[in-house]
Backbone bond lengths (Angstrom), bond angles and torsions (degrees), N, CA, C in turn:
res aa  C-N    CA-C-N  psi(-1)  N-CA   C-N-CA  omega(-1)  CA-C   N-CA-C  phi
1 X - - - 1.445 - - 1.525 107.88 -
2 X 1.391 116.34 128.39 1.509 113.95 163.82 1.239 117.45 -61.85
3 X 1.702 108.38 164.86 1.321 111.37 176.87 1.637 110.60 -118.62
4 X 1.408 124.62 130.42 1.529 116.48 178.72 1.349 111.22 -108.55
5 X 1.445 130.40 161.60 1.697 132.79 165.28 1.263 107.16 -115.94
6 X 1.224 126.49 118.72 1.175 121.20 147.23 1.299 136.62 -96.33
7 X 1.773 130.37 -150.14 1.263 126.49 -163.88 1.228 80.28 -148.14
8 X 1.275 112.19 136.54 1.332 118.91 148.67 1.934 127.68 -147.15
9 X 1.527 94.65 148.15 1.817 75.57 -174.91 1.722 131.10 -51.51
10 X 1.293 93.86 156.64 2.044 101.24 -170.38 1.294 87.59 -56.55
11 X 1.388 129.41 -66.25 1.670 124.20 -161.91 1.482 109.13 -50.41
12 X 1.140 117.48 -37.79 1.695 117.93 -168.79 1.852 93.44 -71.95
13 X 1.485 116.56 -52.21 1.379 94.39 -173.73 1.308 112.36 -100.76
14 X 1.172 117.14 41.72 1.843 111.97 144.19 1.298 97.34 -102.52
15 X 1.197 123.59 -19.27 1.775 108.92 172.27 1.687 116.90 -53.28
16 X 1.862 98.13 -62.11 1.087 125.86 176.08 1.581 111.74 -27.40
17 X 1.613 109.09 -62.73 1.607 120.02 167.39 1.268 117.64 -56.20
18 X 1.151 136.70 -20.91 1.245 124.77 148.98 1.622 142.72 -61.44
19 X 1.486 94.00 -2.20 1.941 114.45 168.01 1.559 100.47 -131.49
20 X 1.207 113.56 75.14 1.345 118.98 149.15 1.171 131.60 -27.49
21 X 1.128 113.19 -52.39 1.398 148.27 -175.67 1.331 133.47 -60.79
22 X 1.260 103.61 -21.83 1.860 129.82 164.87 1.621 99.95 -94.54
23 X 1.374 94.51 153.83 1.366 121.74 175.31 1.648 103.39 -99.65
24 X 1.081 106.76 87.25 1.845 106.50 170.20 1.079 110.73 -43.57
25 X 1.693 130.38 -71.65 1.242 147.10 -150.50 1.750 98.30 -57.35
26 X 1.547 118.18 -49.36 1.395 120.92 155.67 1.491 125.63 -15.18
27 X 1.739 93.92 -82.59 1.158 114.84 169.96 1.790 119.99 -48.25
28 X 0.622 130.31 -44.75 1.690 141.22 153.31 1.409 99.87 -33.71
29 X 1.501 119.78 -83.61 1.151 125.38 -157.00 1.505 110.88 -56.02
30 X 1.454 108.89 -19.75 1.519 88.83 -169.03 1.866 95.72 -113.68
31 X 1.757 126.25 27.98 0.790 114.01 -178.69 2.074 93.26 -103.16
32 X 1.321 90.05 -30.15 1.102 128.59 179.59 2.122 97.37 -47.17
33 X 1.400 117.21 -57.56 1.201 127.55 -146.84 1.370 101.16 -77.11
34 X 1.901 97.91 -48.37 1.820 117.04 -170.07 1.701 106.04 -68.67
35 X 1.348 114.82 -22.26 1.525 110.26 -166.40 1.812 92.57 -89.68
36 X 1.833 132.13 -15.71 1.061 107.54 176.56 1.066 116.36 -88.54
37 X 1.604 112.06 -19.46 1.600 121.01 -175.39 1.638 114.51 -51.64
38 X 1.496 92.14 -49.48 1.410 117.75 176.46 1.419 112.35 -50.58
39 X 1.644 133.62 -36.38 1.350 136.74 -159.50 1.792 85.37 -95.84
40 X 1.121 118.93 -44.18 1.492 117.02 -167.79 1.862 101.67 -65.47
41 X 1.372 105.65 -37.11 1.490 88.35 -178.33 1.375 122.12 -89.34
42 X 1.458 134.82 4.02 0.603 133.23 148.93 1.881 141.12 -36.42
43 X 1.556 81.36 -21.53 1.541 101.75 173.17 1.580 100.90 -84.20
44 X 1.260 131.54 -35.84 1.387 126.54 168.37 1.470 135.55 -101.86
45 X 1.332 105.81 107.79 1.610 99.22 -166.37 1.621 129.98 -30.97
46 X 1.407 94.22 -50.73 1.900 109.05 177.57 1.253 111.10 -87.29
47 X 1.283 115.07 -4.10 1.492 99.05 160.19 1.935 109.27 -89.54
48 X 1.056 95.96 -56.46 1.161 88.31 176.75 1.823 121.18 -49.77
49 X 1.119 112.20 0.51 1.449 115.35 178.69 1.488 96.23 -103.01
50 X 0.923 141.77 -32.82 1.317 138.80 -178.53 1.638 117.18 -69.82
51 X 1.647 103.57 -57.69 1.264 105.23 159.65 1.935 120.94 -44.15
52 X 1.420 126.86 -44.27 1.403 107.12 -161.80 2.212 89.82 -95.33
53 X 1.163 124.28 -17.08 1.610 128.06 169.86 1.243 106.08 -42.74
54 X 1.665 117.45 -65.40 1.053 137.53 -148.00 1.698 96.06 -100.59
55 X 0.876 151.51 -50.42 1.637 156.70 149.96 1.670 92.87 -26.84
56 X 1.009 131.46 -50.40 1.795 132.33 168.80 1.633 107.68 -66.28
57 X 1.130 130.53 -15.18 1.304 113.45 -175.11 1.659 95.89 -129.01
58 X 1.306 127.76 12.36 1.512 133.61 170.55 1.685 109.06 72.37
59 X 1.228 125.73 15.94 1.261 126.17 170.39 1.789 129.17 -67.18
60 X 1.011 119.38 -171.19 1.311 109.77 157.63 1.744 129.25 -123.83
61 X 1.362 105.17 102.48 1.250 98.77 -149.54 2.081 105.80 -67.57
62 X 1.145 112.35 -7.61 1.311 115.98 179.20 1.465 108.99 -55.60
63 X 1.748 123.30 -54.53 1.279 110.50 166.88 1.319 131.48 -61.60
64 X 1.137 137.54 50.81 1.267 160.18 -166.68 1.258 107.46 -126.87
65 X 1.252 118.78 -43.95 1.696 131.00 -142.77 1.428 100.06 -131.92
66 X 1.487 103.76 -0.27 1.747 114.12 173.03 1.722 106.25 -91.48
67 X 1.495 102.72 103.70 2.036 87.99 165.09 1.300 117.31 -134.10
């Protein structure tokens, strides 16, 4: 797995430090994952409809496209 650095504002991560308890890097990764899925389906109409359907109803639209 690569490793990335980012920047982020002081106010946002003294918030952040105030939830210990979450996994940021998580949270990253999978904000990280849905925004490429999203650029890749854009090349396919029904996928890309599945992704923002199912992103509205909290599913996972990847098992869809798994057979």
């Amino acid at each position: 797995m690569a490793n990335m650095t980012m920047a982020i504002p002081d106010e946002l991560h003294s918030k952040m430090r105030k939830h210990s308890e979450i996994k940021w890097a998580e949270i990253a990764r999978q904000v990280f994952r849905e925004k490429v899925n999203m650029l890749e389906a854009e090349k396919e109409p029904l996928r890309a409809y599945a992704y923002k359907r199912l992103a509205e109803e909290g599913d996972d639209a990847e098992k869809l496209f798994k057979f």
